[in-house]
N, C-alpha and C positions, 0 to 999 in steps of 0.2 A: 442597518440590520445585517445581521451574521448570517448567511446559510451555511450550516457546517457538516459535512458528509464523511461518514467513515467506514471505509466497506472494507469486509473483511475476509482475507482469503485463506483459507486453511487447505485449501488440496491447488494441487499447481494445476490442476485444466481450466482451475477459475481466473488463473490471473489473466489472460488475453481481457475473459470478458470482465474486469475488474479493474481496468487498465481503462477499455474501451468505454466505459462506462462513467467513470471522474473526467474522462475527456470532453466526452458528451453533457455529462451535468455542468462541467466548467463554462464550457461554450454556448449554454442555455442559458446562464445566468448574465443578468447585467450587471456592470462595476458598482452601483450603488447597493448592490445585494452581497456584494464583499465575499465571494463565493470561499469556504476552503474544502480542501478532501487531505485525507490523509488515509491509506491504503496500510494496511496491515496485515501482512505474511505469517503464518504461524502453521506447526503442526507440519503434514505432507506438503502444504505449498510450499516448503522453503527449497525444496528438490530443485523448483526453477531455477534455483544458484548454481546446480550440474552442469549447467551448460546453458548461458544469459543470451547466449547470441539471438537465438530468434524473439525475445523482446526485444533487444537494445533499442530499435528506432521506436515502438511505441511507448518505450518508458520515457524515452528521453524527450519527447514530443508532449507526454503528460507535466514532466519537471518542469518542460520551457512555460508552461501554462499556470505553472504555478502549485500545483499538485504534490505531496507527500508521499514517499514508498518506504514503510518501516520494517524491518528482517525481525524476527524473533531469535535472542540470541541462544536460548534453549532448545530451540527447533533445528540451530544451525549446529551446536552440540549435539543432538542427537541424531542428526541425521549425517553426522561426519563431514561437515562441510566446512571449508574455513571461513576464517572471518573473512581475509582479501576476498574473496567472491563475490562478497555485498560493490554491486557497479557503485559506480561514480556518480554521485550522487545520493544514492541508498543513504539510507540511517537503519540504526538497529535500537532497539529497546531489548531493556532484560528477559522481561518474559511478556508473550504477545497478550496473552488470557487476561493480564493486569492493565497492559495496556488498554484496550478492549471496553475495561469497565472503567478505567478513569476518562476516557476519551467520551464516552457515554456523560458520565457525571461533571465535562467540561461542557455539555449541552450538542455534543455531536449526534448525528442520527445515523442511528447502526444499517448497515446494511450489507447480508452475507452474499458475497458474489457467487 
């Protein structure tokens, strides 16, 4: 059995708690529950990429665990940010809104941070 979580951050005060939160669900889950997250940036949260420093250790803490962080690449357009920002490890999708509802329709469970 799949548990599949997909929380979604659209304004950047959310990502600490959206971060701390696929941590916590990962870490609740047992292996045969085959846990995933995948964390989606879009809109005002993408600002975080101004300046990554005060995530770095808890993103990097969510990755080691197995956890997904996807950039909106629309969001990073328009809010003038470049690509290289997206840290190491990051992924980015076209547009997050799309993302969002296909992640849904692959049976993920929505939840806005």
């Amino acid at each position: 059995m799949e548990l599949k979580l997909l929380l979604h951050v659209p304004q950047s005060d959310r990502f600490v708690p959206a971060l701390k939160m696929a941590k916590n669900f990962l870490n609740a889950c047992r292996s045969e529950e085959q846990p995933l997250v995948k964390i989606i940036v879009n809109f005002e949260g993408i600002t975080v990429l101004k300046d990554f420093t005060p995530y770095t250790d808890l993103f990097n803490e969510l990755l080691d665990l197995g956890g997904e962080v996807y950039f909106c690449e629309n969001a990073l357009k328009g809010f003038n940010i470049p690509f290289e920002a997206v840290p190491k490890g990051g992924k980015t999708v076209p547009a997050g809104i799309k993302a969002l509802v296909e992640l849904q329709q692959e049976g993920y469970a929505y939840v806005r941070a």
